[in-house]
Phi, psi and omega in degrees: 000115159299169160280334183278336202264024158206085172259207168083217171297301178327321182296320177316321184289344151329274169344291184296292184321290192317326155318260174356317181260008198277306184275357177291312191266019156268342195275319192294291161333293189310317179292309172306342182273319192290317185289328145317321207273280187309341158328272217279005166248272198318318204110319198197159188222136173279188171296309176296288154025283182297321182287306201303313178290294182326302192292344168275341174266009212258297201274004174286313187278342191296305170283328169309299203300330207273340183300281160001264149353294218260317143340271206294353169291297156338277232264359204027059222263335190043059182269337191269022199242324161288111179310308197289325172298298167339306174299320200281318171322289169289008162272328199287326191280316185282010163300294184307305167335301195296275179337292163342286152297341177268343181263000123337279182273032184245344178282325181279347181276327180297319203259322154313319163255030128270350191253352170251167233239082162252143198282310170210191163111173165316279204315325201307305199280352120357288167263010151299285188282029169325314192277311175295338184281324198311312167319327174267023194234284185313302138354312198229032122276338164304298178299315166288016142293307179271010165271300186283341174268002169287304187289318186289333176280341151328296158322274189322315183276344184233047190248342172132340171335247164317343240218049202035020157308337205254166201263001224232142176291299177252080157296138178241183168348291185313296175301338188257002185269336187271335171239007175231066197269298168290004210232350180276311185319285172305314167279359175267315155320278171341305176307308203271313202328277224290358166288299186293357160277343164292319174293313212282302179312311224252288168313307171285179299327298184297212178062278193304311195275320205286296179340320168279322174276006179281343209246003161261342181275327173325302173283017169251169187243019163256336174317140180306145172262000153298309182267326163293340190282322172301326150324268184357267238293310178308325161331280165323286169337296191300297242268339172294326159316290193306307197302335206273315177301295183337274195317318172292343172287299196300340200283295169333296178285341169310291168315303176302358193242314188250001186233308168327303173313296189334280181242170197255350164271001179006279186316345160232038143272341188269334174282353136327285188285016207224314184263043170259311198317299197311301188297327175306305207272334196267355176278349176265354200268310176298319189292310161285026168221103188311281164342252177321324175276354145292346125333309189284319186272310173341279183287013181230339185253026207021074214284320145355268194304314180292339174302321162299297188266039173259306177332313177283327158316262183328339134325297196257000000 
C-alpha cells in the first residue's frame, strides 16, 4: 500500500488526523510547561498537578507512537516490514493507550474523594492521605499499563495481524490497520474498558454529589451566590467531561458494529475518530483548571503586554 493510493477522497481523513494529532500535542505540551513553570515558582505540585503533568506526558508520547507510524507511511521507512520492531511498535503503542486512560480515570478518581463526603472505610482513609496515595496510584497506573498492554498486543500481533496474513511485502500502519480492523477495535476494548468504566463511575458519582450540594446550597438563603455559581460552573465542567467520555466509548463501539464491518475502508473513518480523544481531553482540562486557563488566556489574549501598558494608560 502506497501513498498515492489514498489521494482523493482520502486525503482529508489524512489531514484531519495530522490536525489532531499536531494540536493534541501542543495543547498537551502546553499543560506541561505551566505545570513546570509553577513547580519552579512553588517548589512543589499539588496532587491533581501530578496526575495532570503525568496524563500530559502520556499523551505526548501517545502521538509521537502514532507520528512514527504515520511517518514511516509517508517516508516509506518499511519498519512494520521487521516483525520484532513491529511487535515493539504496537506494544508501545497499546502502552500509551492504556496509559492514558488509566491515568484519565485515576484524576477522576482524584477529584471524587476529594469533593465527596465519607463517613468511614477505604475512601475516609483515602482522602485523609491523599497526597501520599497519589504516587502510588501513578506507580499502578504504570505497572497495569505495562501489563495490560502487554497481553493486548499479544492479541493483536498474533491473531493473524503481524503472522503473514497482509497482503503487502512492505505493510505499513495503514495498511495493517486496514486489514485488522475488527481486531484493533477488539484490542482497544480490551486495553481500555475497565479504566474507562472507573472513569465513567467516579465521574457521575462526583456529578451527582456536587449536584446535590448545589441544590442545598440553593436552599439555604444565606448562602453566597458567588460560590454557589462556582459550583455551578464545576458542575458543567464534570458533567461535559462525562458526556464527552460516554460519547467517545460508545462512539468507538459504534464503528465496530456499523462501520469497520461494513465498509472496506473503515479504518479511515476510524483513526480520525479514535485520535479526537487526545485534543478533547486536553481543551477540557484547560477549561476545568483555573491555572491553565489563566495561562492560556495570558498568551493568547498578551495578557503580559496589557500588565506592561496598564500604567501608561491609567497615566494618561
Amino acid at each position: 500500500m502506497n501513498p498515492g493510493d489514498y489521494t482523493g477522497n482520502h486525503l482529508p481523513f489524512f489531514i484531519i488526523l495530522v490536525l489532531e494529532l499536531s494540536t493534541g500535542t501542543l495543547l498537551n505540551v502546553f499543560i506541561v510547561f505551566v505545570a513546570c513553570r509553577d513547580f519552579i515558582k512553588t517548589k512543589k505540585l499539588s496532587g491533581s498537578y501530578k496526575i495532570l503533568l503525568s496524563l500530559a506526558v502520556s499523551n505526548v508520547c501517545y502521538t509521537m507512537v502514532m507520528s512514527v507510524g504515520l511517518l514511516d507511511y509517508f517516508c516509506s521507512f518499511g519498519i512494520f516490514s521487521m516483525d520484532n520492531i513491529a511487535y515493539i511498535y504496537f506494544y508501545l503503542l497499546f502502552f500509551t493507550i492504556s496509559l492514558c486512560v488509566w491515568l484519565t480515570a485515576s484524576l477522576a478518581f482524584f477529584y471524587f474523594i476529594k469533593i465527596s463526603n465519607f463517613e468511614s472505610g477505604f475512601f475516609s482513609r483515602a482522602k485523609e492521605h491523599i497526597t501520599s496515595v497519589i504516587p502510588w496510584m501513578l506507580l499502578g497506573d504504570l505497572l497495569v499499563s505495562l501489563v495490560s498492554s502487554l497481553l493486548s498486543s499479544l492479541y493483536f500481533t498474533y491473531s493473524g495481524t503481524l503472522s503473514g496474513n497482509t497482503t503487502e511485502d512492505s505493510p505499513s500502519m495503514i495498511s495493517i490497520f486496514s486489514e485488522s480492523g475488527t481486531t484493533f477495535i477488539n484490542t482497544a476494548i480490551m486495553d481500555t474498558i475497565l479504566p474507562f468504566l472507573l472513569l465513567f463511575t467516579t465521574t457521575l458519582f462526583t456529578v451527582v454529589t456536587l449536584m446535590k450540594h448545589r441544590n442545598r446550597m440553593k436552599n439555604v438563603q444565606t448562602s453566597d451566590g458567588k460560590h454557589r455559581r462556582s459550583y455551578e460552573k464545576v458542575v458543567c465542567r464534570l458533567a461535559e467531561s462525562l458526556f464527552f467520555y460516554g460519547i467517545f466509548y460508545a462512539v468507538m463501539i459504534s464503528f465496530y458494529f456499523m462501520i469497520i464491518k461494513q465498509m472496506e475502508s473503515g479504518f479511515l473513518f476510524l483513526l480520525p475518530a479514535l485520535n479526537t480523544f487526545t485534543p478533547v481531553q486536553a481543551v477540557l482540562l484547560v477549561i476545568a483548571n483555573p491555572r491553565l486557563r489563566a495561562a492560556w488566556r495570558g498568551i493568547f489574549l498578551c495578557g503580559h503586554l496589557r500588565e506592561m501598558l496598564t500604567p501608561w494608560i491609567q497615566q494618561n
